[in-house]
N, C-alpha and C positions, 0 to 999 in steps of 0.2 A: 554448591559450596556457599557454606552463609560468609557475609563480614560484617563488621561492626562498624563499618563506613554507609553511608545514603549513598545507595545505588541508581543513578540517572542513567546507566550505559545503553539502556535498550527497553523494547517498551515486551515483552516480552522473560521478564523475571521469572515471573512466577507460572506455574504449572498451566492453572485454567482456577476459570470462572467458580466457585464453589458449589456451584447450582448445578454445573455440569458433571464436576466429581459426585456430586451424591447420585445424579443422572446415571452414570456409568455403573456406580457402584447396586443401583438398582436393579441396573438390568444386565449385571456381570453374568448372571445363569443362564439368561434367558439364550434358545439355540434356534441363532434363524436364517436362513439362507443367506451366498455370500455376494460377494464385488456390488454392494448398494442395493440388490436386488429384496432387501427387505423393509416390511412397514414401517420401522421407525422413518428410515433413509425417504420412504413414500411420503409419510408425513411432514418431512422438512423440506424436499420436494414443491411443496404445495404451500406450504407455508411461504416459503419465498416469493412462490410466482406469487402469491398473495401481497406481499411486500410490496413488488415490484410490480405491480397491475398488470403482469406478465402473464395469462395464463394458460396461453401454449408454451412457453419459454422452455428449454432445455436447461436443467440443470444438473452438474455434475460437480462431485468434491473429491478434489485431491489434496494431497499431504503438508504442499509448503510453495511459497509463491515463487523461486525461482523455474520449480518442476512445471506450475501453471503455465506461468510465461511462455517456456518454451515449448511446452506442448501445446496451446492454444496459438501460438505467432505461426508456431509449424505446421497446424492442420490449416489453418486459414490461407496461406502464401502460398503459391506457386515458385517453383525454384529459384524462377528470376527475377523474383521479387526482396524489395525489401522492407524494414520499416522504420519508420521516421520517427527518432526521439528526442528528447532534450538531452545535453550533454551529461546533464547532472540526474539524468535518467535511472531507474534501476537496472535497466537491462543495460546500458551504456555502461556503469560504473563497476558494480556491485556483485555481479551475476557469472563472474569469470568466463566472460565467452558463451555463456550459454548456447545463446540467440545464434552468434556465429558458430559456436560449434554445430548446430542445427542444419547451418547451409546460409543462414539469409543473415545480409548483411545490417548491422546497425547504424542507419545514417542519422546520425547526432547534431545537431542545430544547438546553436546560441542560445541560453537562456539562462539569463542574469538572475530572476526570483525563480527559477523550477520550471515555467510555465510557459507552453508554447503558443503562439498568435496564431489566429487564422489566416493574420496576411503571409506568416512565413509558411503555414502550410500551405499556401496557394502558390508562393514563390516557387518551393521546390520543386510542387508538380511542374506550373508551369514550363519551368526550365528543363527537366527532362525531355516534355514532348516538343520544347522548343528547340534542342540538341538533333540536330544533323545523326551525329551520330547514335541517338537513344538505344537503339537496338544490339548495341554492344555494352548498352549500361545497364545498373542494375536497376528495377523499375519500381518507383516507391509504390508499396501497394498496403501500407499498414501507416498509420499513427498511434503509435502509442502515448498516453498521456495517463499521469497519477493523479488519484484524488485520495489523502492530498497529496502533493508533489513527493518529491525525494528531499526538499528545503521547507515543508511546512507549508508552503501557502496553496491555497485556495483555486479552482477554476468556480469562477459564476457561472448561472448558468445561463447569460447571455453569452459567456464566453466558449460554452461548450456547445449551444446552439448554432454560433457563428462557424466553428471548427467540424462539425457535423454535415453543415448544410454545404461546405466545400468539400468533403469525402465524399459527401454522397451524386453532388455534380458530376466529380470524377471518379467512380467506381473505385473508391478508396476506403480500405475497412476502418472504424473507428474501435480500436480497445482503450480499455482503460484498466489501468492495474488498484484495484482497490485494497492493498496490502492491510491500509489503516484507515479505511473507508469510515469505520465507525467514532474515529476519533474526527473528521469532515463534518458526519453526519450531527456531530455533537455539537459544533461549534456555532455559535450565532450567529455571528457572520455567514454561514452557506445557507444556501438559499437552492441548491440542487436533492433531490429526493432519487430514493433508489426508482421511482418511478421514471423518473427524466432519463436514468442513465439509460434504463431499457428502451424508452422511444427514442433517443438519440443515436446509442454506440449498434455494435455489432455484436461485439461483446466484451465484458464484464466482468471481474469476480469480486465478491464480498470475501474483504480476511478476516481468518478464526486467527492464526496464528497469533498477530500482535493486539489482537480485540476480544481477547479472555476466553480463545479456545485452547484445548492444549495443542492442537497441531488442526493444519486443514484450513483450506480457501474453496469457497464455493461460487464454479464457472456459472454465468448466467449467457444465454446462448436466446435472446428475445425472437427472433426466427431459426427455430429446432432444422431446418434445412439447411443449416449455413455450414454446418457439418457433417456430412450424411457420413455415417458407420462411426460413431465418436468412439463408443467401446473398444471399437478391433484399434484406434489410432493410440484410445489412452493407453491399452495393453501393449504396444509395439513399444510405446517410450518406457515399458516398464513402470508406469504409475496408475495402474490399478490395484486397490486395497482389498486384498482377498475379504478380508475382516472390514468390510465398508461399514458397516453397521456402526461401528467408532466412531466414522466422521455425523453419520447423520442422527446419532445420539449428541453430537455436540450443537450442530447448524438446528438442531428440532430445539432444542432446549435455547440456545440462542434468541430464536423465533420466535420463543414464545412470553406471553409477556412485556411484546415489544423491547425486549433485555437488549438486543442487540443497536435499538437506537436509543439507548438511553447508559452505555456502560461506558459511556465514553466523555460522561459531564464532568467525573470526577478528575480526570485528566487533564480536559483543559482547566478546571477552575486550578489544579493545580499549578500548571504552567505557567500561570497566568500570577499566582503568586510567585510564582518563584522568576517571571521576569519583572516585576515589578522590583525585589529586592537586587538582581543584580544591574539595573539602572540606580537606584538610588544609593548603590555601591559603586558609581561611576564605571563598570564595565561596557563595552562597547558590542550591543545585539548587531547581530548578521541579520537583512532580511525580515526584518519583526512578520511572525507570521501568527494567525489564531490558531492555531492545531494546539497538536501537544511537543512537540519539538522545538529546543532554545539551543539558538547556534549562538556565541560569544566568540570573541576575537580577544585573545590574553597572550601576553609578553610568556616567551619559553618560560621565565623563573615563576611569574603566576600560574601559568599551566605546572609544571613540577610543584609548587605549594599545594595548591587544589587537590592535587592527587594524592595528597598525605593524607587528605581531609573525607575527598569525597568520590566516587567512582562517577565515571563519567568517557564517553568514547573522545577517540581522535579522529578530525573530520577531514582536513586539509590546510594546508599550508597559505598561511596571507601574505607576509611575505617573509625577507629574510631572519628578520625578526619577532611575527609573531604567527599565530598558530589559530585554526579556527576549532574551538573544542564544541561538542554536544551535550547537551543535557535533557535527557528522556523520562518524559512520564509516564502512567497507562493507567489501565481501571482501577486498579489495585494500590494504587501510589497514596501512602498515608497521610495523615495530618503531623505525625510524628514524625517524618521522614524531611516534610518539605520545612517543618519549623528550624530541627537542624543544620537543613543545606543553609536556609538564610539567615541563621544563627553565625554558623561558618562565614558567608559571603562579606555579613556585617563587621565581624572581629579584623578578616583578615584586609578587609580596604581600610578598617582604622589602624592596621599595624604598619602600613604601606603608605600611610600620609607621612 
């Protein structure tokens, strides 16, 4: 559904990358065996472990990251296991139970900018095996952490090495959900490469969805043992794509051209305009973070003005009287689009003096 409002709601608007649709459209005839098992799928495959200096790495793509999550938390974990998120986590928040519908529990920790410490991951463990009772608890055996978060900001990668090197002390898996990995990857600020993720984590997925595929996140698995039988696991959750070939017609075309670490500059440069006009609109930024994500803090009656103006999600509640809104960019997010929002921003803080 088009509007005639600047749409910030989500970074996911638009269909795919244009490079992909002509991709698709080329090879709409072409007839080649199914569930990933053909050359395209082979060639994006390789391309990645290439990425990623990965070159035993498992790689598999499925449809959309809440379906990743839980099927990569749930092949990794044993029953009595759980895994360790931020509050403001995806799977904590967003995911409707997924993770718990799955069996394992989401143990959620504090974290004011999105992002978790390695002291608090060393607390938790700790405290389990320090608990008398452990053996009727449930036992953290996962951390999950975003790059970037679920709020925008950033892990360094002294900060992911720190966090790595205590999972792997204690036999504790490290995932990282890369939803909007390429919006990370784009920002100046980061200083972690898909290389790092792979000698770091456990496992991984780079996202198509919000980073100019039309659907699909690709699992990177840097020790292919850490899942033995993946196929018969992904098929039991019902997220094997008979028609695989889709996904790795998008992740090949991604790949190549380096596209996938480069589609994500027009984003932030975006965001980055459009935080600058609503500070100098005296609006009040949540979190200032580099990505592509602007969380603001407006009074109900500004949040209802806005909405006449401009599309934009609801985030959370600040307090009784004001409201934390979102504003989203992505690859695709115009010069037209962002001149209007700050067009907008500027009128309405001068009608408001």
């Amino acid at each position: 559904m088009t509007t005639s409002k600047p749409n910030f709601s989500n970074d996911y608007l638009q269909a795919c990358h244009p490079a992909i649709l002509d991709r698709m459209v080329a090879t709409n005839t072409l007839e080649t065996t199914g569930y990933g098992s053909d050359p395209i799928t082979a060639s994006a495959v390789e391309k990645i472990r290439q990425a990623c200096q990965a070159p035993q790495a498992d790689v598999r793509f499925l449809i959309g990251g809440t379906q990743t999550n839980q099927v990569v938390i749930d092949a990794l974990l044993r029953p009595y296991q759980g895994v360790v998120a931020a509050k403001s986590g995806h799977i904590s928040v967003h995911e409707a139970g997924a993770i718990e519908f799955g069996g394992h529990k989401v143990m959620a920790l504090d974290s004011p900018d999105g992002k978790l410490s390695a002291q608090q991951v060393q607390a938790v463990i700790a405290d389990y095996w320090n608990d008398a009772n452990h053996e009727h608890m449930v036992m953290p055996g996962m951390v999950y952490i975003s790059q970037p978060t679920e709020l925008g900001t950033l892990y360094s990668k002294a900060e992911l090495e720190a966090i790595s090197a205590i999972c792997r002390k204690n036999d504790v898996i490290l995932y990282v959900d890369g939803a909007r990995l390429a919006y990370a990857l784009a920002a100046p600020e980061n200083d972690v490469t898909l290389a790092d993720l792979a000698q770091l984590c456990d496992a991984f997925y780079i996202g198509g969805t919000k980073c100019g595929a039309m659907f699909g996140e690709a699992i990177v698995l840097p020790d292919p043992k850490r899942i033995p039988h993946f196929t018969s696991i992904i098929k039991q959750h019902g997220a094997l794509l008979a028609k695989g070939r889709l996904l790795g017609i998008q992740f090949d075309t991604l790949f190549s051209n380096d596209l996938y670490l480069s589609i994500g500059e027009r984003a932030i440069a975006q965001a980055n305009r459009m935080r600058q006009a609503l500070k100098q609109a005296g609006y009040q930024l949540v979190d200032e973070n580099p990505t592509n994500q602007i969380f603001c803090v407006v009074t109900k009656d500004q949040m209802a003005q806005l909405a006449k103006d401009i599309d934009f999600s609801f985030w959370e509640s600040y307090d009784d009287s004001h409201t934390i809104i979102r504003f989203v960019t992505c690859w695709s997010t115009q010069d037209s689009e962002v001149e209007r929002f700050c067009r907008i921003i500027t009128e309405e803080a001068k009608a408001t003096d």
